[in-house]
N, C-alpha and C positions, 0 to 999 in steps of 0.2 A: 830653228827646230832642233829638240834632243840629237844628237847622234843615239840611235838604237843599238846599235852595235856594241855599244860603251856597257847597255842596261838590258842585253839578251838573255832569256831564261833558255838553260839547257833544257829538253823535254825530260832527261835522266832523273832531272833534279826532282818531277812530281815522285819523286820515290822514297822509303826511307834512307838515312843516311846513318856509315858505323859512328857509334859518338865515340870521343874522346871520354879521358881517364878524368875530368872535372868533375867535379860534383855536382857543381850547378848545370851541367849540360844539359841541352831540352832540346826536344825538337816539335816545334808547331805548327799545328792547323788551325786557322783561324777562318770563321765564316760569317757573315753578317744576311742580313735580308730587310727589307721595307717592299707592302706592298705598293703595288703604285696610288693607290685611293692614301696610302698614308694611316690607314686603319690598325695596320698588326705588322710589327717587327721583331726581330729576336738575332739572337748570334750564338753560335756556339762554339766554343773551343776542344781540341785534343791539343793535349802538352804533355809530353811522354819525358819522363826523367828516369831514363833506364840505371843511374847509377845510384839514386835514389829508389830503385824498385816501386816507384810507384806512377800513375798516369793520372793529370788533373784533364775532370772530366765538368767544364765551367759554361752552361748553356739555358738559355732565359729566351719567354716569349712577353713582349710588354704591348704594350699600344695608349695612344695618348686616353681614352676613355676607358681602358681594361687595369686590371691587378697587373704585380711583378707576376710571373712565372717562373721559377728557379728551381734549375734540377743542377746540385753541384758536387763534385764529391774530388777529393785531393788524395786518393790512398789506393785508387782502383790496379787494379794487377796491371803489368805492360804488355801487352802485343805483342807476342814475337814476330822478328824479322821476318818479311818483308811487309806484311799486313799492319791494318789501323783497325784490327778487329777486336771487341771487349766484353769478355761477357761477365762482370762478377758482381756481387752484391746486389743481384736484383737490376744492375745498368745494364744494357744489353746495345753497342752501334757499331759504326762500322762505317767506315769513311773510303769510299773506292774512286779511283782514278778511272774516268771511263779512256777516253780518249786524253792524251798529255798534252796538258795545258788547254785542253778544249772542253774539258767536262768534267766534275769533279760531284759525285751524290753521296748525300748520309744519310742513311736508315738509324731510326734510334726508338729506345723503348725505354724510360727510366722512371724513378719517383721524382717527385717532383715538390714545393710547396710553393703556395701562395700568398704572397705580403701587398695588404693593401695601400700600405706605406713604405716603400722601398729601403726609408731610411735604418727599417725596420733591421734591417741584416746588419748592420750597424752596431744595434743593440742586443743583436742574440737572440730577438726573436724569433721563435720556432716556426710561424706561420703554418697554413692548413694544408693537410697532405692530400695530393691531389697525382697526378700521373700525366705526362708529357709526351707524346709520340710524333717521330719527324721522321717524314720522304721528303725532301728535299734536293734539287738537282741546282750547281750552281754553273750557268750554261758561261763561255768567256763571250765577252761584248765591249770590247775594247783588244789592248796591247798590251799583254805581261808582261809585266815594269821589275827588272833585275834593282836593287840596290846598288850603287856602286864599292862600297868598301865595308859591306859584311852579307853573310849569307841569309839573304830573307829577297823573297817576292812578291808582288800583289797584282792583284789579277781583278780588274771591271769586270762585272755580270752580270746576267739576266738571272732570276731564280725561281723557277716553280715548283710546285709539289702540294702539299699537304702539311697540317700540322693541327693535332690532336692534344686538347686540354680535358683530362675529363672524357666525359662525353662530347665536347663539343668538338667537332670536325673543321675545319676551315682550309678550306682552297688558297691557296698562295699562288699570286702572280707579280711580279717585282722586281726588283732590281737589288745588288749588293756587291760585295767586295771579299775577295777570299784569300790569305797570305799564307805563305810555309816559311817557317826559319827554323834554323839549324845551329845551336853554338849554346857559349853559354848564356844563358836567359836569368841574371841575380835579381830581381825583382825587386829589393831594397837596400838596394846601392846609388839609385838616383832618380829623377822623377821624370816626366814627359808629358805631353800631349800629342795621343794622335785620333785623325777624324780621315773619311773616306764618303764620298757621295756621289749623286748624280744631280746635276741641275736637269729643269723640265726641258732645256735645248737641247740634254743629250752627251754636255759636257760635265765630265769626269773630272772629278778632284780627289785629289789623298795628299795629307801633308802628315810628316812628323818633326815636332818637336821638342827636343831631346836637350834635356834643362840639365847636363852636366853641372857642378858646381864651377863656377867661374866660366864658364861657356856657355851658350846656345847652339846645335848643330842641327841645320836641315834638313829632312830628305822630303821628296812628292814628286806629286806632277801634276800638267793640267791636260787631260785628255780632248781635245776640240770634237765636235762631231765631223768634221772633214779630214779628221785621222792625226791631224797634226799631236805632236805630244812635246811638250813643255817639260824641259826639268826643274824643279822649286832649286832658285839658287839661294832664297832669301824667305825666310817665315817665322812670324812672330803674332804667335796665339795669348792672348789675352783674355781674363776671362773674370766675372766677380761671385764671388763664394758666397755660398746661400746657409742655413742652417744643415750641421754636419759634415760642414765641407764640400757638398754639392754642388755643384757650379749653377750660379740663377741665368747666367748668360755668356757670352765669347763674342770674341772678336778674332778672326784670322787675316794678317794680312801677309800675301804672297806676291813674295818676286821671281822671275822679273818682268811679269804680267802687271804688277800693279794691281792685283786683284784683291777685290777686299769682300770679306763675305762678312755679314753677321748671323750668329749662331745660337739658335733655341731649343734648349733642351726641353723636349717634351714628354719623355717617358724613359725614368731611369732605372739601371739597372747593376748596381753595386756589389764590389765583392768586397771582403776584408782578407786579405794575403798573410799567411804566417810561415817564416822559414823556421827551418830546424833549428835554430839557434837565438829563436825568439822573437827575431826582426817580425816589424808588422808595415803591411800599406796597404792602405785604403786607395782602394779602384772604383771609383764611380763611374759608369757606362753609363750613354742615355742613345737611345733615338732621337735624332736633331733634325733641324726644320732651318735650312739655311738661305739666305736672301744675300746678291749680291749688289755693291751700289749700282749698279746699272739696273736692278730690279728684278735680274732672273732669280725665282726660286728655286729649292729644290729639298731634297731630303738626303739622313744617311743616319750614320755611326762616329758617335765620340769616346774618345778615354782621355780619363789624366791616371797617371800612377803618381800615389800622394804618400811613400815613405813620411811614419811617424817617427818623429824625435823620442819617442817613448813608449810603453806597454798601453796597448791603446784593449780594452775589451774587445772578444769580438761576437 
């Protein structure tokens, strides 16, 4: 079993943090959702680049039968300390700590479009403009898992609330996965894989990835439903590329469980990344559908970050 002690989240930490003098410094919120029917998922991000003066505002509702829903914006003003509060260009949310490490909700109001082809952002297409509203509470349901050798957590959860397409209204009841980090965040300096889920027994999985050149470096865990928690000493995500770079499927196998999951992306949800100095990578997200060989299923959230060799459109 983990020593916890090793991977303990201070309560202080749900807080903002002063950043250093980098340029690429960031500090994020990152929040996912699937409901438990598997009908309707979405994730939304705050990544606040206060030395960049700008805050990326990157949040999608998809579902394996529904359009992308993409409300996203890279320029929005930053929140002053101590708040995750935004009200500019028409985006209006607001990310509040109820209780530390035990309760985390965002209210949001934004524009929004709709791609019935995900690959669609890819190509610069504009998609139909539409409106996205999220109450959302993401409750903890598991053990906020510290990183051991950089500032980032993630945190198992239950998630209910609302979410507004349009006119259309929809209840959320579900399950997801909520992380904060803090440092600097280069985006296309090198590539990864990460994913986070619930299998239907209850146990917790989040692995990443981290495809350094000449390296591979692990992080996860595997949350048991009788509390036990598993550090990933060993993972190696594999996966086969569809048109546009999409992933058609994965494979994860994790040590030192021996656990091997396979992974289906069922409703994606894609950014294309541009830094100030050109760099571009392509971020395909999906809502996944994961099956272990022992046959438990379950659901969640995947990313690869896909640094281009080149000026890629976006």
């Amino acid at each position: 079993m983990t020593d916890l002690q090793t991977h303990v989240v201070d309560p202080a930490d749900e807080g903002r943090h002063e950043p250093t003098d980098e340029l690429l410094w960031n500090e994020s919120h990152y929040l996912d959702f699937v409901s438990h029917d598997g009908s309707l998922s979405g994730y939304a991000r705050i990544g606040l680049y206060p030395n960049l003066g700008v805050t990326w505002w990157t949040t999608v509702v998809v579902g394996p039968d529904r359009p992308l829903v993409a409300s996203v914006s890279y320029d929005l003003a930053v929140a002053p300390l101590p708040g995750l509060a935004v009200d500019d260009a028409g985006y209006t949310f607001a990310g509040v700590v109820g209780s530390p490490l035990d309760e985390f909700r965002l209210e949001a109001v934004a524009p929004a479009v709709v791609h019935d082809d995900p690959a669609d952002v890819y190509r610069g297409a504009g998609g139909r403009a539409t409106t996205l509203d999220l109450d959302l509470t993401w409750s903890t349901d598991g053990i906020p898992y510290h990183y051991d050798v950089t500032t980032r957590y993630e945190v198992p959860c239950l998630v209910g609330g609302t979410v507004t397409v349009g006119g259309e209204r929809v209840a959320v009841e579900g399950h997801g996965q909520r992380d904060h980090s803090w440092g600097v965040r280069d985006w296309w300096a090198f590539g990864w894989c990460w994913f986070a889920g619930r299998l239907y027994d209850g146990t917790r999985v989040h692995g990443a990835d981290i495809r350094i050149p000449g390296q591979r470096i692990p992080f996860g865990y595997v949350q048991h439903p009788d509390g036990e928690v598993v550090t990933i000493t060993g993972l190696d995500v594999t996966e086969v590329l569809g048109a546009e770079g999409l992933p058609s499927s994965a494979m994860a196998r994790i040590d030192p469980l021996g656990l091997t999951l396979d992974i289906e992306p069922v409703a994606f949800a894609p950014l294309v990344l541009v830094a100030t100095d050109g760099r571009v990578s392509r971020f395909p997200r999906a809502m996944v559908r994961f099956t272990a060989a022992d046959g438990r299923k379950g659901t969640g959230w995947i990313e690869w970050n896909q640094p281009q060799a080149g000026p890629v459109g976006q």
